[in-house]
C-alpha positions in Angstrom: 204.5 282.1 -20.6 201.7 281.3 -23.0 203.1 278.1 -24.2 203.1 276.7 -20.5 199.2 277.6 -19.4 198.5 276.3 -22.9 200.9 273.0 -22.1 202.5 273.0 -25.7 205.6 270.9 -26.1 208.9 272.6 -26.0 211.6 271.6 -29.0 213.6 268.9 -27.7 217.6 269.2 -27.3 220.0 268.5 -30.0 220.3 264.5 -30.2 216.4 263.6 -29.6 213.4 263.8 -31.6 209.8 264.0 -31.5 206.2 262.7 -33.3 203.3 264.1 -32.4 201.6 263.1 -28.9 204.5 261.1 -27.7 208.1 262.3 -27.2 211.5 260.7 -28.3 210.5 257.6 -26.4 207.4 257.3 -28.7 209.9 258.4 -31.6 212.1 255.7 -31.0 208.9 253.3 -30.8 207.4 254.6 -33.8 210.8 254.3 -36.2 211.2 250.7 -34.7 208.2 249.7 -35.9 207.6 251.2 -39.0 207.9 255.1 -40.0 205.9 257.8 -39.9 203.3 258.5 -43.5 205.0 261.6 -45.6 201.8 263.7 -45.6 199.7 262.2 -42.7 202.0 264.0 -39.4 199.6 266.0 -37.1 196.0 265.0 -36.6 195.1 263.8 -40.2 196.9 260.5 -39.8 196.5 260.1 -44.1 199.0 258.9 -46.0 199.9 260.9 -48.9 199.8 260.2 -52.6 202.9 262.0 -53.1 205.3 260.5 -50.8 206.0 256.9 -49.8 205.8 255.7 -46.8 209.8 255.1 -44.9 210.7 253.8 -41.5 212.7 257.0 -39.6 215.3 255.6 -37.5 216.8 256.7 -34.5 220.6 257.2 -33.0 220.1 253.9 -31.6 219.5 252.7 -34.8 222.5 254.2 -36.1 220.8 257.3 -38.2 222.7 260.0 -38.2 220.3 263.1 -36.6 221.7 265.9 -38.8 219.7 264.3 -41.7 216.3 263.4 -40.8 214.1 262.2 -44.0 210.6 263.4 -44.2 210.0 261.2 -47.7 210.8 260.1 -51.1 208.8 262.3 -54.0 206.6 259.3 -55.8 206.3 261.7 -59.1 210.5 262.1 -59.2 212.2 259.7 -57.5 213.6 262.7 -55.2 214.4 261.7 -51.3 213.3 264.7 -48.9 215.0 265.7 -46.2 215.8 268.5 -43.5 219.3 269.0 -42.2 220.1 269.9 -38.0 221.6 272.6 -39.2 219.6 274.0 -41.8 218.3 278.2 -40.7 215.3 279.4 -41.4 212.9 280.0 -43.4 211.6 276.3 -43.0 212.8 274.6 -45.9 213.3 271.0 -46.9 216.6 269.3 -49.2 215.1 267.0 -52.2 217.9 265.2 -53.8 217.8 263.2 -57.0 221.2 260.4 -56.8 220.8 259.5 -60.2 220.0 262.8 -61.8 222.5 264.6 -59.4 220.7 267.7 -58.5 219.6 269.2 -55.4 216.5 271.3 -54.6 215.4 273.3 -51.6 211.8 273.9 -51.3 210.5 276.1 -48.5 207.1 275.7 -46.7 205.5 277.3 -43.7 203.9 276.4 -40.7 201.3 279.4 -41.9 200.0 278.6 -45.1 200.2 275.6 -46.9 202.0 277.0 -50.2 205.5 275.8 -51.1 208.3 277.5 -53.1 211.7 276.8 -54.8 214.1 278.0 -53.3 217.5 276.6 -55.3 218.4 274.0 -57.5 221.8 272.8 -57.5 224.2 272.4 -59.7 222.5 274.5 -62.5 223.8 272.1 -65.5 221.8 269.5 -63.7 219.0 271.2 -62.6 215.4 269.3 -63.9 213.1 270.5 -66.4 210.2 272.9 -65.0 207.4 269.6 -65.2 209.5 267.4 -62.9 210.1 270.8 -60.6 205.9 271.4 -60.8 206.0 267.6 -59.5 208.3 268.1 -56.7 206.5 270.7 -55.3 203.0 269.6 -55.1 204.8 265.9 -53.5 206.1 268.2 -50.9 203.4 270.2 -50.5 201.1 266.9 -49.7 203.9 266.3 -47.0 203.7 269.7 -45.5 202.4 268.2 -41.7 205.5 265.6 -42.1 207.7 268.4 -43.0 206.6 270.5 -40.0 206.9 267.5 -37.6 210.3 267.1 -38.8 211.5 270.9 -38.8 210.0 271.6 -35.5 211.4 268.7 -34.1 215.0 268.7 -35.0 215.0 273.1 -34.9 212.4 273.9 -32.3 211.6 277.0 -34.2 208.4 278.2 -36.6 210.5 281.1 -38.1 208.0 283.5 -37.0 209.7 285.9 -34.2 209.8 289.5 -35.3 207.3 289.3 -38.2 204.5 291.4 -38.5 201.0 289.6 -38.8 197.4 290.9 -39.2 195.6 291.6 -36.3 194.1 288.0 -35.8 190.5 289.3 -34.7 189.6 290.9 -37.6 190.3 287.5 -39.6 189.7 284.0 -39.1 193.9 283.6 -39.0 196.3 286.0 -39.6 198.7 287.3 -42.8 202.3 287.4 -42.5 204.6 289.9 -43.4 208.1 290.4 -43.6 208.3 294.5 -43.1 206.4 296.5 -41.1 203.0 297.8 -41.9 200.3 299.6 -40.7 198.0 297.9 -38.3 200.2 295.1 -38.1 201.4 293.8 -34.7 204.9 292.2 -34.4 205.7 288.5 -33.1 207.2 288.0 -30.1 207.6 284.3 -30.1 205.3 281.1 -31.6 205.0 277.3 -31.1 203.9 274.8 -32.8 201.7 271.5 -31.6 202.0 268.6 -33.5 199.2 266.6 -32.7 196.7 268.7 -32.8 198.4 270.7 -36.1 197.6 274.1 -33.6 200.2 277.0 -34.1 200.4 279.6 -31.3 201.6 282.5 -31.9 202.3 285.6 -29.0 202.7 289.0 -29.9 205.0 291.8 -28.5 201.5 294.1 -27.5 201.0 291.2 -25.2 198.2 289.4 -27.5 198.2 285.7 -28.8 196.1 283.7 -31.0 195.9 280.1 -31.7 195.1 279.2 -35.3 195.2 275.8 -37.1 198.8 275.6 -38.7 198.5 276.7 -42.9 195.0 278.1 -42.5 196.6 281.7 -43.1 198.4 283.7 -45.6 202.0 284.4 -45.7 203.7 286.9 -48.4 207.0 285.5 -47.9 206.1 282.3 -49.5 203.2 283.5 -51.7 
């Protein structure tokens, strides 16, 4: 398997969580003593504009895994989360208490571009500037947000896409359909600490790229 020779980390089991470099022990270690910066997961180690910085807790602590929060949205007041049993694409839950709305933004380990995805309910749903905000806050969070995801799903939402063939491009293009020239994903990990996403292919290929350095039409 690729993701062996190449030692990246496998998705832990349902109950436990990663941070990058360390494994639910350093989880647990890391939501003790503070909380991980909404924007600066991966390599970067910045702490975003957009997003306050929270303490993550663990089971021990008495969180409850099925809702893990990435961050609160400075410019709305919105807390970010992702659910355990949320399916793909990637996406993250933003939910206003005193507004009462709900919005589900999707990102990609791919590219770093973000989209709505719902807001819910409609008669609540807030105006088009505080929905511009939202987005670029969860767009600074994007490593925190693939930390998270990859973490609690253990999956990039890749497998059976079609990509560009990664030589003729410094990363690759994602596709949702078939298309000529295109080769299709077998399987792909992701590696937080170094913010590296590999990514195998069904001719037997793979290709290593740096995680939202490409293009993806499915979030475009």
């Amino acid at each position: 398997q690729p993701a062996e020779r190449l030692h990246f980390p496998p998705a832990l089991p349902a109950g436990q969580r990663a941070l990058p470099g360390g494994g639910a022990e350093a989880h647990a270690r890391w939501g003790r003593a503070g909380g991980l910066p909404c924007g600066g997961g991966g390599a970067g180690g910045r702490v975003s504009a957009g997003c306050s910085l929270l303490r993550l807790e663990t089971q021990a602590d008495r969180l409850c895994f099925h809702m893990s929060r990435v961050c609160v949205s400075a410019q709305t007041g919105a807390s970010v989360y992702v659910f355990s049993d949320d399916h793909c694409p990637p996406h993250v839950h933003a939910r206003h208490r005193r507004d009462g709305w709900v919005a589900r933004v999707e990102f990609s380990f791919v590219t770093n571009h973000v989209r709505l995805m719902s807001v819910n309910p409609v008669q609540n749903a807030p105006s088009a500037r505080i929905i511009g905000q939202l987005l670029e806050d969860v767009r600074d969070a994007i490593p925190t947000c693939r930390n998270m995801w990859w973490a609690i799903q253990g999956t990039v939402c890749l497998t059976n896409r079609w990509a560009s063939p990664p030589l003729m491009a410094h990363a690759i293009i994602m596709k949702p359909e078939r298309r000529a020239g295109y080769v299709q994903v077998k399987g792909a990990q992701y590696h937080p600490a170094s913010n590296q996403l590999l990514i195998w292919f069904k001719n037997g290929t793979e290709f290593t790229m740096e995680a939202g350095s490409g293009l993806d039409d499915a979030i475009w």
